[in-house]
C-alpha positions in Angstrom: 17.3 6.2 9.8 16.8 3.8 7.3 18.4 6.3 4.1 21.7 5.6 3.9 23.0 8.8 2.0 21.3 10.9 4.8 23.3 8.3 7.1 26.6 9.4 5.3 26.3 13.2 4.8 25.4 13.1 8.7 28.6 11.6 9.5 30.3 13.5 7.1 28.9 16.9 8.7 30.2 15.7 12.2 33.4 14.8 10.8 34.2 17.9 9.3 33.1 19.7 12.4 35.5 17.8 14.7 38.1 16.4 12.6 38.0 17.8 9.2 40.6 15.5 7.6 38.3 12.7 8.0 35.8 15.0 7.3 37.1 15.3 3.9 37.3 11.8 3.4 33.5 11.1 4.4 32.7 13.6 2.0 34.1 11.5 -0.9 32.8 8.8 0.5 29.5 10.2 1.0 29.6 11.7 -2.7 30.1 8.5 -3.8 27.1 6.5 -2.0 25.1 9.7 -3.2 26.0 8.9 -7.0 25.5 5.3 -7.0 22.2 5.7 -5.0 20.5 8.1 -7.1 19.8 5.8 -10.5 18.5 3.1 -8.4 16.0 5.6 -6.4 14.6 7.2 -10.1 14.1 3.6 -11.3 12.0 2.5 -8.3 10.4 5.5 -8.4 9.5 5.2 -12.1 8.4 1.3 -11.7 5.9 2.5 -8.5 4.4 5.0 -10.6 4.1 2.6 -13.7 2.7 -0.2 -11.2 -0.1 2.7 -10.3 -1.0 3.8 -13.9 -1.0 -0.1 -14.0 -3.9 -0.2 -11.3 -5.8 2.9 -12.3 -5.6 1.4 -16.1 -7.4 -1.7 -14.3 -9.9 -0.5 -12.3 -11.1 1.6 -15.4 -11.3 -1.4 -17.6 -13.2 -3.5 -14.3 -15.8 0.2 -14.0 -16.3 -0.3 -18.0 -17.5 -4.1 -17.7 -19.3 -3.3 -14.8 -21.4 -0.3 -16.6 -21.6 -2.3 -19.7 -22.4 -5.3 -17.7 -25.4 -3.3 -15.9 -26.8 -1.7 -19.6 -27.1 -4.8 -20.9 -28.8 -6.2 -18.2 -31.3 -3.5 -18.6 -32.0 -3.9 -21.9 -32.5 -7.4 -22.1 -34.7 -6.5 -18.7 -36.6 -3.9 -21.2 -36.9 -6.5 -24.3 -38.5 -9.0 -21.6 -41.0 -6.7 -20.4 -41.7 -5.8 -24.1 -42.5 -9.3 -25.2 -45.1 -9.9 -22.6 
């Protein structure tokens, strides 16, 4: 398992079930882990979804020189064909 708060609270859970006075010490221990984890997982989380609207913002901008690079190939296509 590569999460290490799943790692603790699974410990924890077979410490209390076997020998709940270190049981109860995991679970502080686990808390803990779980508390300091949590801000660091949201702010990943918030820079992977601002690294997509990133990309999406991109490929819109890349789609819109495309198109506009395409229209104005055909009207310079349509002025040529005018002038002869």
């Amino acid at each position: 398992m590569k999460n290490p708060i799943v790692k603790a609270w699974i410990i924890t859970l077979i410490c209390f079930i076997f020998i709940w006075p270190i049981g109860l010490i995991a679970a502080c221990v686990s808390l803990y882990i779980t508390i300091k984890e949590l801000p660091a997982r949201r702010s990943s989380e918030e820079a992977e979804e601002l690294a997509r609207q990133r990309e999406t913002e991109r490929r819109e901008v890349e789609m819109v020189r495309k198109s506009n690079e395409i229209l104005l190939h055909l009207i310079q296509d349509e002025h040529r064909e005018e002038e002869r």
